[in-house]
DRENLUM-200798 format. One line per 8 residues: number of its first residue (from 1); their letters; for each residue x, y, z of C-alpha. Coordinates in steps of 0.5 Angstrom, whole numbers. Layout:
BEGIN
NUM) A) X,Y,Z | ...
***
This chain:
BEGIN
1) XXXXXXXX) 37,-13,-48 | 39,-12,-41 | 35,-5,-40 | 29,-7,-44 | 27,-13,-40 | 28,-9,-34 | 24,-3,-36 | 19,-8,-39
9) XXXXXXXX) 18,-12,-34 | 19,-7,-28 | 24,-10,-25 | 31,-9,-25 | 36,-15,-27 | 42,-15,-23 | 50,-17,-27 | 49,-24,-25
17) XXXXXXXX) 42,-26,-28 | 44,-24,-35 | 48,-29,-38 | 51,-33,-44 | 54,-32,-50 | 49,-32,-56 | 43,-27,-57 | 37,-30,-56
25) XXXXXXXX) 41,-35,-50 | 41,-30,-45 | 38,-31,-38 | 32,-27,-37 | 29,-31,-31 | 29,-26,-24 | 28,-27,-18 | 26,-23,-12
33) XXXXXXXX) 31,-20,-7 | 33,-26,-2 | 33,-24,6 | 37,-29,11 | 37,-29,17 | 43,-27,22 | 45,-30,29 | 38,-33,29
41) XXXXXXXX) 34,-28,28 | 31,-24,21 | 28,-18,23 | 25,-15,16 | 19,-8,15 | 14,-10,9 | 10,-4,7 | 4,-4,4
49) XXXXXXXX) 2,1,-2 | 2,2,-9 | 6,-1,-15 | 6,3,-21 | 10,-1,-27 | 9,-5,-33 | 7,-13,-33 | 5,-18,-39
57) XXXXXXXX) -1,-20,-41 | -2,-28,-45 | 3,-25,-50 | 10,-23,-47 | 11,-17,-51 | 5,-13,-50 | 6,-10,-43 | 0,-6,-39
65) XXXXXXXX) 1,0,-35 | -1,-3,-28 | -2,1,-21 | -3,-5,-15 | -3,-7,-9 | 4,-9,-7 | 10,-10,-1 | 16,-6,-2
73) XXXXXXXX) 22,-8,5 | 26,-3,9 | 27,3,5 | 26,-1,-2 | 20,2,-6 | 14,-4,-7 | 16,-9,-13 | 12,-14,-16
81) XXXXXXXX) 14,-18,-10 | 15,-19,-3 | 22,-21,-2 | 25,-28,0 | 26,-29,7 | 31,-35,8 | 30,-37,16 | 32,-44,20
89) XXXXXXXX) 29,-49,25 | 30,-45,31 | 30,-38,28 | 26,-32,30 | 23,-28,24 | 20,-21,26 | 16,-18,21 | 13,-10,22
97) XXXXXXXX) 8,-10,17 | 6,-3,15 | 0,1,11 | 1,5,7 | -5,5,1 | -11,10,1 | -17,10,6 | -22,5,4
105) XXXXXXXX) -28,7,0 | -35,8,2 | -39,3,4 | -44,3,0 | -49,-3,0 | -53,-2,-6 | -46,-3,-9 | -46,-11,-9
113) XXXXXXXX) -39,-9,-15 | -35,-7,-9 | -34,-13,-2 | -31,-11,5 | -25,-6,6 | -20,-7,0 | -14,-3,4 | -16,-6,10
121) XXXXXXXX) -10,-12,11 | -6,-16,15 | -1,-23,15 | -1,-30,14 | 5,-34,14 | 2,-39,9 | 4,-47,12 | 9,-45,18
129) XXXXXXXX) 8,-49,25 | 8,-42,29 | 3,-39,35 | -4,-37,31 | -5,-32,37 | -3,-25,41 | 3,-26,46 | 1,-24,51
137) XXXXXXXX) 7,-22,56 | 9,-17,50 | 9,-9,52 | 8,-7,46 | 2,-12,42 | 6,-18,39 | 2,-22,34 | 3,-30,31
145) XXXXXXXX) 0,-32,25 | -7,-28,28 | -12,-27,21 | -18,-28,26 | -19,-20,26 | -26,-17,26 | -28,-13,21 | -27,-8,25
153) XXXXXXXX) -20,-10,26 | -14,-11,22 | -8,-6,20 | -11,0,17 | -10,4,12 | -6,11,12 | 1,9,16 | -2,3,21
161) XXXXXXXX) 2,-2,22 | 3,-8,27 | 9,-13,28 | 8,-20,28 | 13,-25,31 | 14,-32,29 | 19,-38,33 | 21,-43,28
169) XXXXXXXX) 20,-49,31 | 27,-53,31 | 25,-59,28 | 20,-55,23 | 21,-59,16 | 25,-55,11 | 22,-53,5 | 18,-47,2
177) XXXXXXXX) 12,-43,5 | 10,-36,2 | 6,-30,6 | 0,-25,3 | -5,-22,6 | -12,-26,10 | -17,-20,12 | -24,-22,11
185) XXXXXXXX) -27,-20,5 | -21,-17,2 | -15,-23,2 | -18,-24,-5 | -17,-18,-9 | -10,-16,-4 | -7,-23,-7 | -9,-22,-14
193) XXXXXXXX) -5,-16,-14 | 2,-17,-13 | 1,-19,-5 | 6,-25,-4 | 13,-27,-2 | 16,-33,-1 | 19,-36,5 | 24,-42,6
201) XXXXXXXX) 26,-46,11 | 32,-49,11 | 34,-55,15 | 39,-61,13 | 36,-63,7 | 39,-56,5 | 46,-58,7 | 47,-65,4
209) XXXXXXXX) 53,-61,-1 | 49,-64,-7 | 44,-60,-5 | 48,-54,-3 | 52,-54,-10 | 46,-53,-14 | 43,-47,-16 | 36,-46,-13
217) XXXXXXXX) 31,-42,-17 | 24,-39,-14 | 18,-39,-17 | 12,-35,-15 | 7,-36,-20 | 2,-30,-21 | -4,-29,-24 | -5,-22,-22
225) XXXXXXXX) -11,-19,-25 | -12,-12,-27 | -17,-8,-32 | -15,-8,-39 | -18,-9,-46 | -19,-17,-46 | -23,-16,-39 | -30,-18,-40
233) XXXXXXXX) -32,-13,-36 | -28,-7,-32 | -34,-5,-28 | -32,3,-28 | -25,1,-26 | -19,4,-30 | -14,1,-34 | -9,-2,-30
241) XXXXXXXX) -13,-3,-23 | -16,-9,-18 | -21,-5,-14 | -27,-8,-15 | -29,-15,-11 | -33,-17,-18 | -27,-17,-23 | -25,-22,-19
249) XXXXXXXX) -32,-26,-17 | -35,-26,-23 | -30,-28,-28 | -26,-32,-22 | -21,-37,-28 | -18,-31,-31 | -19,-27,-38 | -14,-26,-44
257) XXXXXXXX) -11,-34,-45 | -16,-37,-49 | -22,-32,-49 | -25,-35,-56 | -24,-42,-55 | -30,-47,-54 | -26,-53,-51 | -23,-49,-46
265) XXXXXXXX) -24,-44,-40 | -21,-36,-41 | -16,-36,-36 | -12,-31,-33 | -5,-31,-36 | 1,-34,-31 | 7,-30,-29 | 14,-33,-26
273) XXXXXXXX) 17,-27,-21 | 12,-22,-26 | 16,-24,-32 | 12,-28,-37 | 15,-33,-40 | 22,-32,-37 | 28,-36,-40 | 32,-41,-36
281) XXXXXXXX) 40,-43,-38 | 43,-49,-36 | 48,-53,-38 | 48,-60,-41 | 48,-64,-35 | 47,-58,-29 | 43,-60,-24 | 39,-54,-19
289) XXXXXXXX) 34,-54,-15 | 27,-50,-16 | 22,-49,-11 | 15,-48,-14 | 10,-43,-11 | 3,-43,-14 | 0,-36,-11 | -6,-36,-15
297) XXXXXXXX) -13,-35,-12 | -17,-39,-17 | -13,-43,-22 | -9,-50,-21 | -3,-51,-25 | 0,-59,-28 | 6,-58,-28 | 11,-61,-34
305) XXXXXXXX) 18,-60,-36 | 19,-62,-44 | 24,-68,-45 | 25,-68,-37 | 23,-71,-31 | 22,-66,-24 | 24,-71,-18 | 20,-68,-12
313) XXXXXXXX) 22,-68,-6 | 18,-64,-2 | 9,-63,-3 | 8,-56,0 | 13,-55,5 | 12,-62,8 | 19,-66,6 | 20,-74,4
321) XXXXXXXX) 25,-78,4 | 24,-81,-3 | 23,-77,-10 | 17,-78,-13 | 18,-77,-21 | 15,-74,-26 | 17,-75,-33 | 15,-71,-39
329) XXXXXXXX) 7,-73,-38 | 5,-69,-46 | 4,-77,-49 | 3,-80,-41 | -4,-79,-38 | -3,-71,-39 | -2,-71,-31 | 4,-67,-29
337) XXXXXXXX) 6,-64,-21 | -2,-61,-20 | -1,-54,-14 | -8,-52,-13 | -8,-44,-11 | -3,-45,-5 | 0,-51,-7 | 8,-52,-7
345) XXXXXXXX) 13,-57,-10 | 20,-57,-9 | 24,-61,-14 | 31,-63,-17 | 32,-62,-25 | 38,-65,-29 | 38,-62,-36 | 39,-67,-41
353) XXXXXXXX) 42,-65,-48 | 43,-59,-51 | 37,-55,-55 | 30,-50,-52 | 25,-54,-47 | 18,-52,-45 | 17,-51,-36 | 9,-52,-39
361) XXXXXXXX) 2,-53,-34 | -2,-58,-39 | -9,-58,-39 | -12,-59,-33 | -20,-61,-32 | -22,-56,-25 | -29,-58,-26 | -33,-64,-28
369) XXXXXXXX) -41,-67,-26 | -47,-62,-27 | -41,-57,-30 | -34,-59,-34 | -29,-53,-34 | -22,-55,-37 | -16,-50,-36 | -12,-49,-42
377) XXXXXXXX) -5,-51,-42 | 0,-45,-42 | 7,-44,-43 | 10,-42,-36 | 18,-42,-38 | 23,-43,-43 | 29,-47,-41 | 36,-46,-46
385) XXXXXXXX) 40,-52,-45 | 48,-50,-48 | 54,-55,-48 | 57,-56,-42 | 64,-50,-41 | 69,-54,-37 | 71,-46,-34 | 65,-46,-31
393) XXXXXXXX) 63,-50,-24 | 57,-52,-24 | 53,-59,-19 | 52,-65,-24 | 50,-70,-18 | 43,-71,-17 | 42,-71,-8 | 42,-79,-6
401) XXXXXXXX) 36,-81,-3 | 35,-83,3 | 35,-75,4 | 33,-72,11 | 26,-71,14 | 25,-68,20 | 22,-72,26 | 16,-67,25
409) XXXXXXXX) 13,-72,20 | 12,-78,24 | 6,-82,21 | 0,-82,25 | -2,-89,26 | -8,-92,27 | -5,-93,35 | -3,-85,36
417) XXXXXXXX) -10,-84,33 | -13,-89,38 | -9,-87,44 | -10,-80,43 | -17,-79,44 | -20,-81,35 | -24,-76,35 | -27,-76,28
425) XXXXXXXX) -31,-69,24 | -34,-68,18 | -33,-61,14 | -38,-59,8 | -35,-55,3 | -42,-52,-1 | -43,-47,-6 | -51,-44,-3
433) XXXXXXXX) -55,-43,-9 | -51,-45,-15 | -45,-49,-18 | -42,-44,-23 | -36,-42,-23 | -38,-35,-23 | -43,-32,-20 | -49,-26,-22
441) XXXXXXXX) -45,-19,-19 | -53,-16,-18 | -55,-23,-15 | -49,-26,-12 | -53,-33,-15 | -48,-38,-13 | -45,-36,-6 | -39,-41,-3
449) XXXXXXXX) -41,-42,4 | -38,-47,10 | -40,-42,15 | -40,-34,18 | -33,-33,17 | -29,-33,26 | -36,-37,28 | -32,-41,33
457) XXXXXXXX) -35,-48,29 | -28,-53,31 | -27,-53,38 | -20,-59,40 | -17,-61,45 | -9,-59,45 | -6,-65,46 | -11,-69,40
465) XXXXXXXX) -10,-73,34 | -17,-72,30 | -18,-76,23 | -22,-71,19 | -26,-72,12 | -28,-66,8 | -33,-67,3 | -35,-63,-4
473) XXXXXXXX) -41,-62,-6 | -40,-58,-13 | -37,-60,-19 | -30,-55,-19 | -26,-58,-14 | -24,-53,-9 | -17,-52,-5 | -17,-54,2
481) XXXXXXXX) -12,-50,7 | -12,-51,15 | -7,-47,18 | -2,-48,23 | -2,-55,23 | 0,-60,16 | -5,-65,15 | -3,-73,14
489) XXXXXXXX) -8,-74,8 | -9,-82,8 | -15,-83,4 | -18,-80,-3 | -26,-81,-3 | -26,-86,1 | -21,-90,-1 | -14,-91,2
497) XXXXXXXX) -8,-88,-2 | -1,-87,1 | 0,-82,5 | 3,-76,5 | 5,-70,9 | 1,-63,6 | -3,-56,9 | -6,-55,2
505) XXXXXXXX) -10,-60,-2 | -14,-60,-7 | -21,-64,-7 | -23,-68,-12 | -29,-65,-17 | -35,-68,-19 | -38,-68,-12 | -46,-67,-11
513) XXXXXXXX) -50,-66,-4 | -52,-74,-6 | -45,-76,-8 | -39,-72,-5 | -32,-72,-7 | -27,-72,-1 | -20,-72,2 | -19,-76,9
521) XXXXXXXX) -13,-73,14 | -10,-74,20 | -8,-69,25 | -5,-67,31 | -6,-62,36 | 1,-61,39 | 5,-55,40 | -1,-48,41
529) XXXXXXXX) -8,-46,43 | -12,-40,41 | -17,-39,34 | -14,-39,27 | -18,-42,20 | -20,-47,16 | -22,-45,8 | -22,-45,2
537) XXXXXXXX) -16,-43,-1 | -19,-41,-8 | -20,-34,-4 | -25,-31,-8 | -29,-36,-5 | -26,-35,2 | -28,-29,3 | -35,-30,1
545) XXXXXXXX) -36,-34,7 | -32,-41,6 | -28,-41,12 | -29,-43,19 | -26,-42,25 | -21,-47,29 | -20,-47,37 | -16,-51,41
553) XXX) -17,-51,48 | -12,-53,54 | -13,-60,57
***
């Protein structure tokens, strides 16, 4: 059993992830290679390169032979993702980035299947509070969290590399954050390979002993895309493989799910950690902790756990004092834990009796208005709950609310924002040309635009507090993400909600240029200056152009 997952799915299982004591109870649920930090700092090498292995179509037991992007670390050869890098507040994380994939292909502009420089990369810390910029005192070039490279820029191919340093504030809030790849024009199809890991920052929420004792699984839910037989169309491009923009930008919800279903989107079967449908045991009254990361580049997830509540404690990487609770929603509104591309979730599980319950994501509507789209449920996990062994210590007591928040996550009242300059903006995020979903490879008909990608369009004053609305004027409800500062999301299409803390946020479908949807937020300008973004998070879009740039200036 051992060895054929591990030649299945690519992965090698370490003596502690397989488990129990019946066939068929066996723990098949892996996690990537953890790196912490030491004496305050975690000094790590990512290699960018190939990865030849097996992954999982919708049915777990047909593999596929893939060859895709991929981070190998230190001397480890690449792997179907990035390892996890463990750091607290006040730490220092240093990161060599090297590249090793092929040269770019030609340009060939009469080629519209082909987009920008798909080997050409670079680093995004997804969520982290850290300097955007290029230090500027470092004898040797240092980098921040620095995507505003131009297209004659990036890490190359072919052994070009680049270190990037990033100073975890010490009242940076605890929770989950992950890295991938952000050069423009190329995030899309480098993402959609197997380009993402996960970043946990600890703080005092993670020393609250009930917390520490219980086992702390990482989910990074992936939907690589590759060339296969399910694929509509492969586009020259061989079995296995990611190389043209188009499989992606014509086909952005996936394919393989549900390819002849008329009530339902095709969608791109969901991997946890490259295993498809990966079994979890616990045991009856066992608590432990899982931390969801939704890396997808199109696809949202609505999280549900059969027969279980999912008690939330962290939205992105952003901490509350209070769980919010999710009961089993299959005969309750159908609404889960919904992560739009880039989403994160932190929540504590206690499992209840005995027998096999289902991690799903249920239906989901991602598109209503002039264009309905509804994303298949799909089974994501199995989890096998035993009878309790008494010889076995396990955490049995859920963490007591109020638990720990960092003083980082203030609100933002109407005074703060009044005092601190009240500046209001307006983004719109509008699909050029079209309201698809896909668009025409030769015409390119629906084109996503805010703006030419690094056009210095948000210029703030450090030391600001801004109230932003972004509106949408399409059907599909876009994923938002700003870096380097969080956002307090206050309002939803206008109508006040309770606020809540988050760097990615889903803007509501249905929007028209007559009637858009919208998300209103607060944000404050405190700790850095220099250029970083603003984008869609569904990257297919991002690279076609929605994105801007911010700029804080000094005082």
């Amino acid at each position: 059993m051992r060895l054929g997952i591990g030649v299945a799915s690519g992965i090698a299982l370490p003596a502690s992830f397989i488990g129990c004591s019946k066939e068929g109870q066996r723990q098949t649920f892996v996690q990537p290679a953890v790196l912490a930090s030491e004496n305050g700092v975690l000094d790590v090498t990512l290699t960018v390169s190939y990865w030849n292995g097996q992954l999982s179509e919708a049915d777990p037991e047909n593999k596929y032979p893939v060859s895709l992007r991929a981070y190998g670390y230190n001397t480890n050869q690449p792997s179907y993702a990035g390892p996890t890098l463990v750091v607290k507040g006040g730490d220092k994380l240093r990161i060599r980035l090297i590249n090793q994939l092929p040269l770019n292909p030609p340009a060939a502009p009469n080629d519209p299947l082909l987009y920008m420089k798909p080997n050409t990369t670079n680093l995004h810390t997804h969520g982290l509070h850290v300097f955007p910029g290029i230090y500027p005192d470092s004898k040797l070039a240092e980098y921040g969290d620095y995507v505003v490279d131009s297209n004659s820029g990036g890490v190359v191919p072919q052994g070009d590399s680049r270190q990037y340093v990033y100073d975890i504030p010490a009242n940076h809030p605890a929770g989950p954050f992950y890295y991938h790849p952000q050069f423009h024009g190329s995030s899309a199809i480098q993402v959609a390979s197997l380009m993402q890991g996960a970043i946990m920052v600890r703080g005092p929420v993670d020393e609250l002993p009930e917390m520490a004792q219980a086992a702390e699984l990482i989910f990074l839910f992936q939907a690589p895309y590759f060339a296969n037989g399910k694929a509509n169309e492969t586009y020259g491009v061989k079995e296995g493989s990611l190389e043209k923009f188009a499989q992606l930008a014509n086909h952005p919800t996936g394919h393989g799910l549900n390819p002849s279903s008329k009530e339902y989107l095709d969608a791109q079967p969901v991997l946890i950690n490259g295993v498809r449908q990966p079994t979890i045991v616990m045991e009856s009254g066992e608590v432990q902790r899982w931390r969801f990361i939704n890396t997808q580049t199109f696809n949202c997830l609505n999280l549900n756990l059969d027969e279980h509540v999912l008690h939330q404690y962290t939205m992105d990487g952003w901490g509350s004092a209070e769980y919010q609770e999710f009961p089993d929603a299959r005969e309750n509104g159908g609404k889960g834990i919904e992560l739009a591309a880039g989403n994160r979730s932190s929540v504590v599980v206690k499992a209840g009796t005995p027998g096999t319950y289902l991690l799903r994501s249920l239906p989901v509507t991602i598109a209503e208005g002039k264009q309905s789209a509804v994303l298949p449920g799909d089974v994501l996990a199995k989890m096998i709950v035993l009878e309790k062994q008494s010889k076995k210590p396990i955490a049995e007591k859920m963490p007591a609310a109020p638990l720990p928040v960092s003083n980082f996550l203030e609100p933002i009242s109407d005074e703060e924002f009044a005092r601190c300059g009240g500046k209001k903006r307006s983004i719109v995020f509008n699909m050029v040309g079209g309201d698809g979903l896909t668009q025409s490879s030769s015409s390119q008909s629906t084109d996503p635009q805010l703006q030419r990608s690094n056009s210095i369009i948000q210029n703030v004053i450090l030391g600001a507090v801004e109230e932003w609305t972004v509106f949408n004027f399409n059907s599909v409800s876009q994923s938002f993400h700003i870096h380097v500062n969080p956002m307090y999301v206050t309002k939803v299409n206008g109508e006040a909600i309770k606020p809540y803390w988050c760097d990615t946020v889903a803007l509501p479908a249905g929007g028209t240029s007559e009637n858009p949807t919208s998300i209103t937020f607060r944000m404050r300008f405190n700790d850095f200056v220099g250029p970083y973004i603003l984008h869609s998070q569904i990257l297919q879009y991002s690279d076609l152009g929605m994105v801007q740039r911010v700029t804080v200036v000094p005082l």
